[in-house]
C-alpha positions in Angstrom: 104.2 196.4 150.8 100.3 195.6 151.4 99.6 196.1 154.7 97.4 192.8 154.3 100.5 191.1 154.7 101.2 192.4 158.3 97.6 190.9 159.0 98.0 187.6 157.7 101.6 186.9 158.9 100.4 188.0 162.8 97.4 185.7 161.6 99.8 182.7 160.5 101.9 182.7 163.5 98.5 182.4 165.9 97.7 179.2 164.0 98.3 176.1 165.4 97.6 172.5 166.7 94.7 170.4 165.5 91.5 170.9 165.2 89.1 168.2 166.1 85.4 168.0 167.7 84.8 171.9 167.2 88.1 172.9 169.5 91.9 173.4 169.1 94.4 170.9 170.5 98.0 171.4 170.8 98.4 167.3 170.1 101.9 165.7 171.4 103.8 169.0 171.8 106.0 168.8 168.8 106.4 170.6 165.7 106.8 170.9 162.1 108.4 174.8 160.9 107.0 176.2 157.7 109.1 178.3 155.6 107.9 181.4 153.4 109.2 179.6 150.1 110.4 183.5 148.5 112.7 183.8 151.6 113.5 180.7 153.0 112.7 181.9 156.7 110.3 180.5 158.6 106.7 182.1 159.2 105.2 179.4 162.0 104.7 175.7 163.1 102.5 173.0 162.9 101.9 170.6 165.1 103.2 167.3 164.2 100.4 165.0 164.6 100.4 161.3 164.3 97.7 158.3 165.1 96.7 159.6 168.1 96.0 162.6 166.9 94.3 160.9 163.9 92.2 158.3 166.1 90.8 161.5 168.1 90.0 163.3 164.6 88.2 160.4 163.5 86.1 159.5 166.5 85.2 163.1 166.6 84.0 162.6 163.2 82.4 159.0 163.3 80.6 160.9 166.5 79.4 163.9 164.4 78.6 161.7 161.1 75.7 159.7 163.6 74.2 162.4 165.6 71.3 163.4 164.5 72.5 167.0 164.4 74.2 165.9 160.9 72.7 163.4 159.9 68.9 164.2 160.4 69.8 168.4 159.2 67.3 169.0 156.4 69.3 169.3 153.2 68.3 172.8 152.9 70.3 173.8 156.1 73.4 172.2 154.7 72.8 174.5 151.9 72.8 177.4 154.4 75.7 176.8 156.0 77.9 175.8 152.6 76.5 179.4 151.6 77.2 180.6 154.6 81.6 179.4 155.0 81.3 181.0 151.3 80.2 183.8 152.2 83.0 183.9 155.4 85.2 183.0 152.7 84.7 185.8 150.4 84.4 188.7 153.7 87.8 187.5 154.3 89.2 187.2 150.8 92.3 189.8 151.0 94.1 188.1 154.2 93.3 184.6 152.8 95.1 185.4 149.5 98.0 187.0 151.7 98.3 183.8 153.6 98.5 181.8 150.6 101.0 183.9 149.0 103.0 183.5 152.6 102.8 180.5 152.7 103.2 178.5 149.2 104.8 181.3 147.3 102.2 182.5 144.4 102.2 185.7 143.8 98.9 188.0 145.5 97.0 188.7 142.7 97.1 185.0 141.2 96.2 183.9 145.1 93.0 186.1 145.4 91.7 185.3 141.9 92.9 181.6 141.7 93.1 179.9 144.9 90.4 182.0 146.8 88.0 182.9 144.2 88.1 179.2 142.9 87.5 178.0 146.5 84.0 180.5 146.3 83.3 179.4 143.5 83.4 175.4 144.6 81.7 175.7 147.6 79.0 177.9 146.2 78.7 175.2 143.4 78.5 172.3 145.6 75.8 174.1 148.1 73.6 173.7 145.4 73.7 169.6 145.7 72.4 168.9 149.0 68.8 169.4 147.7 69.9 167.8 144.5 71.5 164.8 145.1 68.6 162.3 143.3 68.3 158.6 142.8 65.8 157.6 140.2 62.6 155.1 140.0 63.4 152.3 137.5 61.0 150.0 136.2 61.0 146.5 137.6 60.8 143.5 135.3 60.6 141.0 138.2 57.1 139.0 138.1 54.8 140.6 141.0 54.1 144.5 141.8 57.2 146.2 142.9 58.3 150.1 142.5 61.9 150.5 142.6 64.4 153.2 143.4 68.1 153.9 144.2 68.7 156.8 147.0 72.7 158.2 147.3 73.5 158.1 150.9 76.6 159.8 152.6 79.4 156.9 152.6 80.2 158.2 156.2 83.9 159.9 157.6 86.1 161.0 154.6 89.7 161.5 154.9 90.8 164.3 152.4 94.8 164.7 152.1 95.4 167.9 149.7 98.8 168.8 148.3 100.7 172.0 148.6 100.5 173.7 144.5 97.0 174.8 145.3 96.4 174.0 148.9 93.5 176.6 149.5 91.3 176.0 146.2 91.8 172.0 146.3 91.1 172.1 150.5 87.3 173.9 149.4 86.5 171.9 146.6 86.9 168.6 148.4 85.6 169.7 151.9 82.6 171.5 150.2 81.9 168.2 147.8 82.0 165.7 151.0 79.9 168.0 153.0 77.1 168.6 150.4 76.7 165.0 150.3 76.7 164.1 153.8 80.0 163.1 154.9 82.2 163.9 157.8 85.6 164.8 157.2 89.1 164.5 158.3 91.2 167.1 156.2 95.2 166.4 156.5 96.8 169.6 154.7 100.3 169.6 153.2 103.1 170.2 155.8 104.9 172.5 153.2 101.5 174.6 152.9 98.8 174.1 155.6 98.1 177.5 157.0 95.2 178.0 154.6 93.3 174.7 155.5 94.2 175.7 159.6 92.4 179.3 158.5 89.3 177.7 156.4 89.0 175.4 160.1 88.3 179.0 161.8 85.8 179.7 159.5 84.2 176.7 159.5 83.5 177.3 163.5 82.0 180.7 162.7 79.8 179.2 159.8 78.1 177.5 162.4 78.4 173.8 161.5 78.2 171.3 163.8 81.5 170.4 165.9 83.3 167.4 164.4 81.8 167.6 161.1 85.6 169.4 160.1 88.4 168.2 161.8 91.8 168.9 160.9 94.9 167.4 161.8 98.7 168.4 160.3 101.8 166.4 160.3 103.9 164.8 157.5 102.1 162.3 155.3 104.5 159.6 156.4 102.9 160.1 160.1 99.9 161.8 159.9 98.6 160.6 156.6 99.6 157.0 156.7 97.9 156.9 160.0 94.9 158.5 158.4 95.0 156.2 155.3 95.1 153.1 157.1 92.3 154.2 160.5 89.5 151.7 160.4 87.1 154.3 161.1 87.6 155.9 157.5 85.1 155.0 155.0 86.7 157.2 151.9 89.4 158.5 150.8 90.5 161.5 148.5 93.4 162.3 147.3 95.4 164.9 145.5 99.1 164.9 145.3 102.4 162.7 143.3 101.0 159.0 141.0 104.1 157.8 143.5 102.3 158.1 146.6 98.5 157.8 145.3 99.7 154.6 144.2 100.4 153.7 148.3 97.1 155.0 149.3 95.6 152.7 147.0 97.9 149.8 148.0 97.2 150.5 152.0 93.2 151.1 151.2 93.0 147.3 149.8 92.2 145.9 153.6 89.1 146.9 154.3 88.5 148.3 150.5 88.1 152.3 151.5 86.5 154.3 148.7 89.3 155.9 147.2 89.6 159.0 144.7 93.0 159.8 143.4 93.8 162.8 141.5 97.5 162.1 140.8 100.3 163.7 137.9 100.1 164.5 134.5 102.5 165.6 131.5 99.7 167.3 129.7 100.0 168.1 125.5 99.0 171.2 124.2 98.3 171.0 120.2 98.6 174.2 118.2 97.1 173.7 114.8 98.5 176.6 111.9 95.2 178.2 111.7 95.1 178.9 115.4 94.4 182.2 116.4 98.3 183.0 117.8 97.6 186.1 119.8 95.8 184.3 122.2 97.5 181.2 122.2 100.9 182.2 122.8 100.1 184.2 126.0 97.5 181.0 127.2 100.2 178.4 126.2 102.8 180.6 128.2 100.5 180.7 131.3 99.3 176.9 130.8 102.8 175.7 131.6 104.1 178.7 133.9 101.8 179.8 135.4 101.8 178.5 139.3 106.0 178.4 138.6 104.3 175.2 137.1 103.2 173.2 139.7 100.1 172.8 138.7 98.7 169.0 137.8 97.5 169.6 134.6 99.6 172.3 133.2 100.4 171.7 129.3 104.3 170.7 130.1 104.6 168.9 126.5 104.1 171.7 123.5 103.6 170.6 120.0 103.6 173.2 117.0 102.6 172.8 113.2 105.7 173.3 111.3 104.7 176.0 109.3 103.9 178.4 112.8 106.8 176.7 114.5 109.3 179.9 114.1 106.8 182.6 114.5 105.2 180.9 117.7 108.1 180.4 119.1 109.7 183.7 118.7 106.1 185.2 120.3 106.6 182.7 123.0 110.2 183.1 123.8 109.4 187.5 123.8 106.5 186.7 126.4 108.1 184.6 128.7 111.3 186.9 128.9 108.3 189.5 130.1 107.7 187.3 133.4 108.8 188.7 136.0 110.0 186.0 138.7 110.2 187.2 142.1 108.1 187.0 146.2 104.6 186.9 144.9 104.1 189.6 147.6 105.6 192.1 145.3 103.7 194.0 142.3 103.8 192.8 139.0 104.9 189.6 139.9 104.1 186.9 137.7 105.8 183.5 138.8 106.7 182.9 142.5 109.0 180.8 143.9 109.0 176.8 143.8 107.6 175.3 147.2 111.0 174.2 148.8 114.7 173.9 148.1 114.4 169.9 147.3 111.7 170.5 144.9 114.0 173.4 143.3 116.6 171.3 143.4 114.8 168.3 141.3 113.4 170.9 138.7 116.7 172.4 138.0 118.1 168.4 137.9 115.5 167.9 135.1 116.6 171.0 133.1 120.0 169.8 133.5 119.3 166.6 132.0 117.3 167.9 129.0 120.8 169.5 128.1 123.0 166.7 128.8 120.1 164.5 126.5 120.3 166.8 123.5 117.4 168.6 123.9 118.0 173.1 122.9 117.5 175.3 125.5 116.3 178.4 124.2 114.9 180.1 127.4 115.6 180.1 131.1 117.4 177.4 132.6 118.4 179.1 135.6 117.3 179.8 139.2 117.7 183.9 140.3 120.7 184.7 142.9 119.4 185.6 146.2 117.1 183.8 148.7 114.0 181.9 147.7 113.3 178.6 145.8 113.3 180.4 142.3 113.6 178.7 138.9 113.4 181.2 135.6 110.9 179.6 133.1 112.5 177.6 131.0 111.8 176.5 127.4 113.4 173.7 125.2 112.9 172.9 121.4 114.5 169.7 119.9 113.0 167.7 122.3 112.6 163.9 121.8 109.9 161.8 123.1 112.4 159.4 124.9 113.7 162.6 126.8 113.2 162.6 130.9 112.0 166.0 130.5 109.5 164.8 127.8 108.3 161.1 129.8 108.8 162.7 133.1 106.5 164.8 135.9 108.5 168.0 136.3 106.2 170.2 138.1 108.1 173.0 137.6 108.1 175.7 135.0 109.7 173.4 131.7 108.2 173.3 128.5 109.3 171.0 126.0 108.6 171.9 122.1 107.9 169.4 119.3 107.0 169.7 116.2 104.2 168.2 113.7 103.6 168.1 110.2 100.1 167.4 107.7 100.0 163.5 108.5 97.2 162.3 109.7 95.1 163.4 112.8 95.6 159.5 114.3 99.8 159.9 114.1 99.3 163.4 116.2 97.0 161.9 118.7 98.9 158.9 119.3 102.1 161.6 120.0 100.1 163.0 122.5 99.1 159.9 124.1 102.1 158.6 124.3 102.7 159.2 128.5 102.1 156.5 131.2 99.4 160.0 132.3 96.3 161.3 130.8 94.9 164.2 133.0 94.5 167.3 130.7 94.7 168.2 127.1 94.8 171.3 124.9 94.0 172.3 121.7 94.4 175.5 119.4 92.5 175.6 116.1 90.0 177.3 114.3 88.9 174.1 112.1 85.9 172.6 113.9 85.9 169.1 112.3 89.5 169.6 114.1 88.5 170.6 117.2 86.2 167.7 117.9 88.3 165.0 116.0 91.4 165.6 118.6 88.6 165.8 121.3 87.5 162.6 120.2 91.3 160.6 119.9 93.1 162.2 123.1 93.5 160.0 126.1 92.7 162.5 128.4 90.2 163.2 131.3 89.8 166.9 130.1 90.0 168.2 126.7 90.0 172.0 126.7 90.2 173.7 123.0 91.1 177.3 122.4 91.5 178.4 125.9 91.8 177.0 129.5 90.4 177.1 133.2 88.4 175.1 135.7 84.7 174.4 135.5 83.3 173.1 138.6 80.0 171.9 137.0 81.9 169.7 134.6 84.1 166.7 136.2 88.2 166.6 136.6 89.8 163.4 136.7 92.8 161.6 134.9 92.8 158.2 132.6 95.8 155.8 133.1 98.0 157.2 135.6 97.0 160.7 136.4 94.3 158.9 138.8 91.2 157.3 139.4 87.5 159.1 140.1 86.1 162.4 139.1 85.9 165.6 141.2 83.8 168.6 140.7 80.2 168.1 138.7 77.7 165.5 139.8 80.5 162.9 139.5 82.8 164.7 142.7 79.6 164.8 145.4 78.5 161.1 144.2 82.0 160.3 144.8 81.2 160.5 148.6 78.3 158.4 148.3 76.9 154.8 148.3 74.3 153.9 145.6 71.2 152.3 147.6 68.7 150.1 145.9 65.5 149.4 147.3 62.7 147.2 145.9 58.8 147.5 147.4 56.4 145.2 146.9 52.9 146.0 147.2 
């Protein structure tokens, strides 16, 4: 095995407590295990934080938001040090990747290219906005002399609560965002996954920013993230995780109306049009659902195939997922990793047994390995019905359901798609441009990607309906952390 793995296990077990105001704190004393999800043993603890914990956090950051240290820094100095933790990030890219692959389960080479490369990429991409971050002169119409302009100013201490599917990448692109535009922050990772965010706290030290401009507190979200939520002394919120409990953020933000970005759950089509280029679909369509053991937001869970490709895809498809290999993503050659904890196994493999029971053909998968670890084989069914759980439903796990379509009209296929209380991604395989842009045009979704995949962080990621509210990444995610100013001179 990598010897990287040594390092960042010795490296997991030294992490822990909070960190708030620039220094560790050990909190109330107790504490949360975290399992390795391939072997169902346990690889540390957190500390299980709660409002005090929270309230300290806060303060530290309300503290750090006013001082002049932060507040006055020229923008080109936030630059630095956003270039700098990027830089940090990318020295110590090898044991980061190893302690994501410890910790949430995907395999090593996924975790270095994926989750730490995307996190480079992010906060490289949002050190670029500090300097950037315009308002614009407007004319005035008013009677008299005026000149008129709007300024974005930092909307002040930002809670950020990330999930556990990508907890490294997500943690970077919202701490980066809220830091190019001025914010202070109050990161609460996932308790299933947070050894990455405790590691990117360690960094942020060394970068040199100011103490209490991160603070980090772990706990459950029923303790530490409610109390978070609902702390006066919170001006925005983001959020990544289940519609279920965005939904509660949103409920317990009313109050005092908190800013609130929620990027929530999706059940995201994927559209294969007969003169699609099959080679490279059938491998990205593969990957777009399994990839991540499919707990990924916006992974293309709902398949539907022209019926005159239907056999020939399917048989490619079937032949290339039996070629994952599903196993500790510390191993080589891995390609699917384990699920990130016995209940969540334990739902995915409830779904799959529903799609059966509702009449739906299992043609792939269905199972979970013998042997330790929170392993579910990737699993494919055709048949599949639109009233079907595993069709309506969030699965986040590795379940595809197959549809089919015929010539009708582009409107009847769109609708198809559309037809899910979610609307985060969509994806579309064809060659015919008029195509291409027509589905563009008629899918209800946030993101429309055709003939390929992946994550552009100049271009913004958000959900319609359900899948959320907001926009991260692009000019949209760092204005997200931000109050629009108008100002009117007379002269």
């Amino acid at each position: 095995m990598n010897p990287i793995f040594d390092t960042a296990r010795a490296r997991i077990a030294a992490l822990s407590g909070h960190f708030i105001d620039g220094a560790w704190r050990k909190g109330s004393g107790a504490t949360i295990p975290v399992l390795d999800p391939a072997r169902e043993t346990a690889i540390g603890a957190i500390a299980a934080g709660g409002a005090d914990e929270v309230d300290q956090a806060v303060r530290a950051a309300r503290r750090a938001f006013d001082a002049p240290s932060w507040s006055a820094m020229p923008a080109a100095e936030r630059e630095r040090l956003l270039l700098r933790l990027a830089d940090l990030v990318e020295e110590n890219r090898d044991e980061l990747a190893a302690v994501e692959t410890i910790d949430n389960g995907m395999p090593y080479g996924v975790s270095r290219m994926m989750a730490v490369g995307s996190a480079i990429s992010a906060i490289r991409y949002h050190a670029g906005w500090p300097r950037r971050l315009t308002g614009e002169t407007v004319p005035m119409s008013v009677p008299g002399n005026w000149h008129g302009y709007t300024t974005h100013e930092a909307l002040g201490v930002a809670a950020l609560i990330v999930p556990w599917n990508a907890p490294f990448a997500i943690t970077c692109t919202k701490v980066s965002a809220a830091l190019a535009a001025g914010c202070t922050v109050v990161l609460k990772p996932a308790e299933l996954a947070p050894m990455s965010g405790l590691r990117l706290a360690e960094l942020v030290a060394q970068a040199g920013f100011p103490e209490g401009v991160v603070n980090v507190v772990t706990g459950t979200g029923v303790e530490a993230g409610a109390a978070l939520v609902g702390h006066p002394g919170i001006d925005k919120i983001s959020f990544t995780g289940s519609t279920a409990t965005g939904k509660a953020i949103l409920h317990q933000s009313v109050g005092d109306l908190k800013r609130v970005s929620l990027e929530l759950g999706g059940k995201s089509a994927s559209i294969v049009f007969p003169d699609a280029d099959l080679a490279r679909a059938i491998p990205a369509v593969a990957m777009g659902i399994f990839g991540n053991s499919g707990q990924v937001c916006a992974a293309g869970s709902r398949l539907f195939l022209h019926e005159t490709i239907f056999d020939r895809f399917i048989e490619g498809l079937v032949a290339f997922t039996q070629k994952l290999r599903v196993g500790p993503g510390t191993e080589e050659g891995i390609a699917l990793g384990p699920l990130i904890s016995g209940p969540q196994r334990d739902k995915v493999m409830a779904y799959i047994e529903a799609g059966k029971a509702e009449g739906a053909a299992l043609i792939a998968g269905g199972d979970a390995p013998s042997g330790p670890g929170y392993f579910v084989n990737p699993t494919i069914f055709v048949d599949a019905d639109p009233s079907m759980s595993i069709v309506r439903e969030e699965i986040f796990g590795p379940v595809l359901s197959v549809m089919k379509f015929g010539d009708g009209d582009l409107d009847d296929l769109a609708a198809r798609a559309n037809d899910s209380i979610y609307g985060l991604s969509a994806y579309v395989w064809t060659a015919h441009l008029g195509h291409a842009h027509a589905m563009a045009k008629k899918l209800r979704s946030g993101s429309v990607k055709i003939n390929g995949s992946g994550m552009e962080f100049a271009l913004p990621f958000g959900g319609f309906r359900q899948s959320g509210l907001g926009r991260e990444h692009g000019r949209h995610g760092v204005e997200a952390f931000t109050e629009t100013k108008s100002v009117m001179v007379g002269w």
